[in-house]
C-alpha positions in Angstrom: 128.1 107.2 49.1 131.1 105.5 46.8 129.9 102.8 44.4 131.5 100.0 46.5 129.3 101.4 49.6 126.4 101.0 47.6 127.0 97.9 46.5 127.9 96.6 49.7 124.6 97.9 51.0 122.3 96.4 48.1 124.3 93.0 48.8 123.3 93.1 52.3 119.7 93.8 51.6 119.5 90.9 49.0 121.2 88.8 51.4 118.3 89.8 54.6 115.9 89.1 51.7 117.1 85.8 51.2 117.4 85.1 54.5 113.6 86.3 55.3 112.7 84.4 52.7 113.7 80.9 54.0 112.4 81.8 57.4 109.0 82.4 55.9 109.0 79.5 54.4 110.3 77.2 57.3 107.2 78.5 58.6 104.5 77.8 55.8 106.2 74.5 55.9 106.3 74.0 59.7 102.7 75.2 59.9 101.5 72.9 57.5 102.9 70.2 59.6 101.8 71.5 62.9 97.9 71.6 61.1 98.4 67.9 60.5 99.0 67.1 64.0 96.7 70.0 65.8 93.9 67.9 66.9 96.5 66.2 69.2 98.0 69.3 70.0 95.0 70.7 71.6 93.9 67.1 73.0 97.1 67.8 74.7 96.7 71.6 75.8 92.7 70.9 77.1 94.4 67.7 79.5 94.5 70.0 82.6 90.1 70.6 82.2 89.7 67.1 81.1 90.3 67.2 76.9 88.1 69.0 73.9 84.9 67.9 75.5 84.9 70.4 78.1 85.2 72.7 76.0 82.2 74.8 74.1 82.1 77.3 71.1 79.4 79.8 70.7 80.4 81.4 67.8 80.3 79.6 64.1 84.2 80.8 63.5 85.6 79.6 67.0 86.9 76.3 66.1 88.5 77.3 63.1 90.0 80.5 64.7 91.4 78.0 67.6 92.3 75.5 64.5 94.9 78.2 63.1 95.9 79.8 66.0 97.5 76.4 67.5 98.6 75.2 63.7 100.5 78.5 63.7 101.4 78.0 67.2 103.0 74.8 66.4 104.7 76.1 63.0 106.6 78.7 64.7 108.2 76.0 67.3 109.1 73.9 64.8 110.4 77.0 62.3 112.1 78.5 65.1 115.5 76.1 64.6 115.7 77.7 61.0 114.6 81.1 61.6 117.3 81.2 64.2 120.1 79.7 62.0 119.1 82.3 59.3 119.6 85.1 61.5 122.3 83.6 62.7 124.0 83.4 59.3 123.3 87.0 58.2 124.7 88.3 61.9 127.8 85.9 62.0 130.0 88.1 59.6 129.8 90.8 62.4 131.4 89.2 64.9 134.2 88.4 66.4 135.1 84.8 66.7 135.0 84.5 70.3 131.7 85.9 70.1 130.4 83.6 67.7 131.6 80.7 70.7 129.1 82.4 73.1 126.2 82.1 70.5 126.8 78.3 69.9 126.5 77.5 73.6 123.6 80.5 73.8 121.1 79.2 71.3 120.8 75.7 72.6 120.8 77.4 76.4 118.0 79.9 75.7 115.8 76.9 73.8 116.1 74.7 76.9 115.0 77.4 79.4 112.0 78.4 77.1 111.1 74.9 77.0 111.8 74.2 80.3 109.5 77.4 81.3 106.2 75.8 79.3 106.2 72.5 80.6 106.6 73.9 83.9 104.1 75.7 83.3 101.7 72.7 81.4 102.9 69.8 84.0 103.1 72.5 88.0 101.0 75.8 86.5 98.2 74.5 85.2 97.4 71.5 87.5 96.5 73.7 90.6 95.6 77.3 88.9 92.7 75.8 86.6 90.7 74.1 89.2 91.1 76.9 91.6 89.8 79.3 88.5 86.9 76.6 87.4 86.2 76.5 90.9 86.1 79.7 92.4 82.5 80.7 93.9 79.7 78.4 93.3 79.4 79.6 89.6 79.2 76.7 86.4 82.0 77.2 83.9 82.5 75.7 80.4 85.2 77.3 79.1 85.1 78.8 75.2 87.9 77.4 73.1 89.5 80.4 72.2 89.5 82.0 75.8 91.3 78.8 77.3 93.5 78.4 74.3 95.0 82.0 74.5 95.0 82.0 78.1 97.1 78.2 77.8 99.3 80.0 75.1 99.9 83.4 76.6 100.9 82.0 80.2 103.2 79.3 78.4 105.4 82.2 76.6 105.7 84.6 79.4 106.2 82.3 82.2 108.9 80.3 79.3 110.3 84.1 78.7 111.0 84.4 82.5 113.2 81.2 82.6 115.8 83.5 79.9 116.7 86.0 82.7 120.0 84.0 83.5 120.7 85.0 79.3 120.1 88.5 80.0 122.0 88.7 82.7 125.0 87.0 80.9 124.8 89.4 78.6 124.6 92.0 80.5 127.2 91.0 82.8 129.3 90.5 79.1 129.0 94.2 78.1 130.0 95.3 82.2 126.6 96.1 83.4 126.0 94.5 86.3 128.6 91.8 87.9 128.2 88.9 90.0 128.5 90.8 93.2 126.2 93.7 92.7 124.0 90.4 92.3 124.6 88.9 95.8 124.9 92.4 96.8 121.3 93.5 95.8 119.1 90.2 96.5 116.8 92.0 98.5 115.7 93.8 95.7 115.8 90.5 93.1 113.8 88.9 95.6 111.0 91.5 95.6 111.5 91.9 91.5 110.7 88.1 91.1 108.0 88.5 93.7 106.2 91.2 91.4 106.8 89.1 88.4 105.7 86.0 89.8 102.2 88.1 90.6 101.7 89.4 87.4 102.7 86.6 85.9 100.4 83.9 87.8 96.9 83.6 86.6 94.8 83.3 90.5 95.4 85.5 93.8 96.3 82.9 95.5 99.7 82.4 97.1 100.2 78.6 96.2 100.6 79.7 93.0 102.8 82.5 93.3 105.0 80.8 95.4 105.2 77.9 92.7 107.1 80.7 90.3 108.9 82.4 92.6 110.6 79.4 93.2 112.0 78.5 89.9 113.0 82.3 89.0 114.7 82.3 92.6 116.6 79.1 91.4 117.3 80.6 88.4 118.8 84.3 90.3 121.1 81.9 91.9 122.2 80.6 88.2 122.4 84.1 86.9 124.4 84.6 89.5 127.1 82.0 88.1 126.6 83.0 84.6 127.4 87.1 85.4 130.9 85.5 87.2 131.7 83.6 84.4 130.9 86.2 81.8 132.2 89.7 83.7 135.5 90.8 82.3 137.1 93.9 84.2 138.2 96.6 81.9 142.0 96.5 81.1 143.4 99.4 83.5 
């Protein structure tokens, strides 16, 4: 390796250092302020059982562990801007300027659809699927804190990580995968894909529920759809 080559490497691993280094702290910083603000934060996530009261911790560490888990919670959301810009910034030299136009309109696309995932999920989810749990068989149930919270938490990100399939399949239209009408071509088999997802995905058996996410992602096929025509680019013959 020539001395340039090594220097160019060092520079790039002082640079990702950097870079890391802001990120972490956008998230000391955003957790900090999340902490401030948690007690609302979980006022807000215990709405669909009727608030905290409901709730009831057996062990001596529960609340605390529940505390931090939404504080951090809360810290990454609000780092997330930054951490994105700074990977951003330390990727951007690699590309190619058209390339860079795709990840303007990207970033704010993929945030939406993640966001847009985990209210459905707070405000059509969670109104039917926690009285049908709470109420299934003649059994009392007072949820624990950290059981509801991580159940709450966990649906929230995958059912928000489901809403970014038209962003994989942009880019996977982009670099000639798949195009729009292997899409329409192959719906049958979307269909039955979203079906399985929408059952692993959905906390009860029941099919109210399932259907409730099959119909977004189904929505969102039809999007992808568009996306893969707009990004598909034939290779020059």
């Amino acid at each position: 390796m020539s001395k340039d080559s090594a220097k160019s490497l060092l520079e790039h691993i002082e640079e990702l250092r950097q870079r890391l280094l802001r990120a972490l702290l956008a998230l000391v910083i955003g957790t900090i302020i999340s902490a401030i603000f948690a007690e609302r934060l979980l006022e807000w996530l215990t709405a669909p059982i009727g608030g905290l009261g409901n709730l009831k911790a057996i062990e001596v560490t529960e609340n605390v562990g529940v505390f931090m888990q939404v504080s951090l919670l809360g810290g990454v959301t609000l780092a997330m801007p930054v951490i994105l810009y700074q990977m951003w910034r330390f990727i951007a030299p690699a590309l190619y300027r058209h390339e860079r136009r795709y990840v303007y309109l990207l970033a704010p696309l993929a945030t939406l659809l993640f966001v847009s995932g985990v209210l459905f999920t707070y405000y059509v989810m969670l109104p039917t699927a926690v009285p049908f749990l709470m109420g299934f068989i003649s059994i009392p149930t007072t949820p624990r804190p950290a059981n509801y919270i991580s159940f709450v938490t966990n649906l929230m990100f995958w059912v928000g990580l489901s809403f970014e399939t038209p962003l994989v399949i942009f880019f996977l239209a982009r670099v000639r995968v798949v195009n729009h009408r292997q899409l329409i071509h192959h719906w049958r088999i979307a269909l039955l894909l979203i079906a399985v997802i929408a059952a692993v995905v959905t906390p009860t058996p029941d099919p109210i529920n399932m259907g409730l996410v099959m119909a977004p992602l189904i929505l969102l096929y039809g999007l992808s759809i568009i996306l893969a025509r707009i990004a598909y680019r034939p290779r020059p013959s």
